[in-house]
C-alpha positions in Angstrom: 0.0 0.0 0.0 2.8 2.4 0.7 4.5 1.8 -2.5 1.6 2.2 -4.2 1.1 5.9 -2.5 4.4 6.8 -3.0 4.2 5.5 -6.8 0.6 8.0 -7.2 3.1 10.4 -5.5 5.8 10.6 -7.8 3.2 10.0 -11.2 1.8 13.2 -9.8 4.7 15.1 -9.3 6.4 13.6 -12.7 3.2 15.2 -14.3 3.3 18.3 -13.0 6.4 18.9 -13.6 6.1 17.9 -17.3 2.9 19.7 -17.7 4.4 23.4 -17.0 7.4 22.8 -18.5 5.4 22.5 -22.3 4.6 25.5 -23.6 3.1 25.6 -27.2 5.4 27.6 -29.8 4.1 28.4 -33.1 6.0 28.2 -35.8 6.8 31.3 -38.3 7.8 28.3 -41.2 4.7 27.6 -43.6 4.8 25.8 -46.7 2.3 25.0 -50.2 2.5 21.9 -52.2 1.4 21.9 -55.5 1.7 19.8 -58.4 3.9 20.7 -61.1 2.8 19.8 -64.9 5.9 21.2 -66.4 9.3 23.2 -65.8 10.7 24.8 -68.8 14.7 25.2 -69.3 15.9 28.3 -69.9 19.4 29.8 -69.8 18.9 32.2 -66.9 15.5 30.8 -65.4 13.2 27.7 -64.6 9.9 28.1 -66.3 7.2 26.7 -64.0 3.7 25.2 -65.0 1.6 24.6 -61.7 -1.7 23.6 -60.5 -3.4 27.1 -59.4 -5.8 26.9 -57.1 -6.7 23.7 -58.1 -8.9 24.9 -61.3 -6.3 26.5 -63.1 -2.6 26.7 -64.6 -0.2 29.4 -63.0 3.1 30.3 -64.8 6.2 31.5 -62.7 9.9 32.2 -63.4 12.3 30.6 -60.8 16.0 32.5 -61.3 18.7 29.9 -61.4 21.0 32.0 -59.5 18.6 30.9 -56.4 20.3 27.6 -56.3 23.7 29.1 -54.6 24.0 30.6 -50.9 24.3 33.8 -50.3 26.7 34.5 -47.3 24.6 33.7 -44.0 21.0 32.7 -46.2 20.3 29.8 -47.2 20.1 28.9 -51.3 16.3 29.9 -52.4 16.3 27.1 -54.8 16.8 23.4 -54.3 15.6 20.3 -56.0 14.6 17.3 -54.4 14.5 13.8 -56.3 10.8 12.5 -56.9 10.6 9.3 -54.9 9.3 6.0 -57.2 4.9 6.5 -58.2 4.7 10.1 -57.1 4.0 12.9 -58.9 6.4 16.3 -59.1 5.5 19.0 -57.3 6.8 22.6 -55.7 6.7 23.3 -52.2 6.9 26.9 -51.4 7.8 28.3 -47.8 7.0 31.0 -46.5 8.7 32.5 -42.9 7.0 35.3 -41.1 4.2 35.5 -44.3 6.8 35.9 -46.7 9.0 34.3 -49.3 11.6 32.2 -47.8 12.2 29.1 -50.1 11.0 27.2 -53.0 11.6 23.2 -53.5 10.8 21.0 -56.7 10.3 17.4 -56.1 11.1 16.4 -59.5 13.1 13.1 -61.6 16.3 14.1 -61.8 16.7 12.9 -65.5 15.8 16.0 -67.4 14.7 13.9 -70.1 11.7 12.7 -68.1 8.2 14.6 -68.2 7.7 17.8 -66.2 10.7 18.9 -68.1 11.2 20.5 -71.5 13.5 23.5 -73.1 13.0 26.5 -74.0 13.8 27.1 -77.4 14.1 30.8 -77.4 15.5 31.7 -73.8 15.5 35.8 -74.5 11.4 35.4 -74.3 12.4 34.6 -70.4 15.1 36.6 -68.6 16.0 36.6 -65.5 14.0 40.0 -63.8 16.3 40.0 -60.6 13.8 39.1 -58.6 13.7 38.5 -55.0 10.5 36.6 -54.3 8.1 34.4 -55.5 4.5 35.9 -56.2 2.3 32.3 -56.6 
């Protein structure tokens, strides 16, 4: 009987503990996946074709410079490979409601569908952008 009182005791005190010690801390990372039907080559840019909004096709220019760090930030660009009987897709993060990141999940043989080549790359330069408007 004792050892079961002192058992309670310490369950109790474990939970106490543990239950002021966890506070909730939202995060200010957010992300959107969509699907990606196609991603265009270009010599300064990717050209992206998206699902928008679920009814529609968006267009967007992704600089290639995006792929390299910049001193303390991290590169804006980075590819992921598309694991076996998915689909490709982007996932764009936000941080504190803006821009922070984009990702495609693609196949990594750029002879595979999304991706195609731009036959006339002046028709997309690269606008020095900074962000990503979706």
């Amino acid at each position: 009987m004792k050892k079961n009182i002192i058992f309670a005791f310490f369950v109790l005190l474990f939970a106490a503990f543990y239950a002021s010690a966890v506070e909730w801390q939202e995060s200010s990372l957010s992300y959107i996946n969509t699907p990606v039907y196609r991603i265009l080559d270009a010599s300064d840019v990717y050209v992206v074709s998206y699902a928008k909004d679920g009814l529609s096709v968006g267009t967007v220019t992704i600089p290639k410079r995006w792929i390299k760090r910049d001193g303390k930030n991290p590169a804006k660009l980075s590819f992921r490979s598309l694991p076996t009987g998915m689909k490709s897709y982007m996932t764009v993060i936000t941080k504190d409601k803006a821009f922070y990141k984009v990702m495609l999940t693609v196949p990594t043989d750029h002879r595979q569908l999304p991706w195609g080549q731009v036959t006339d790359s002046t028709k997309f330069p690269d606008d020095g952008k900074d962000t990503l408007e979706m």
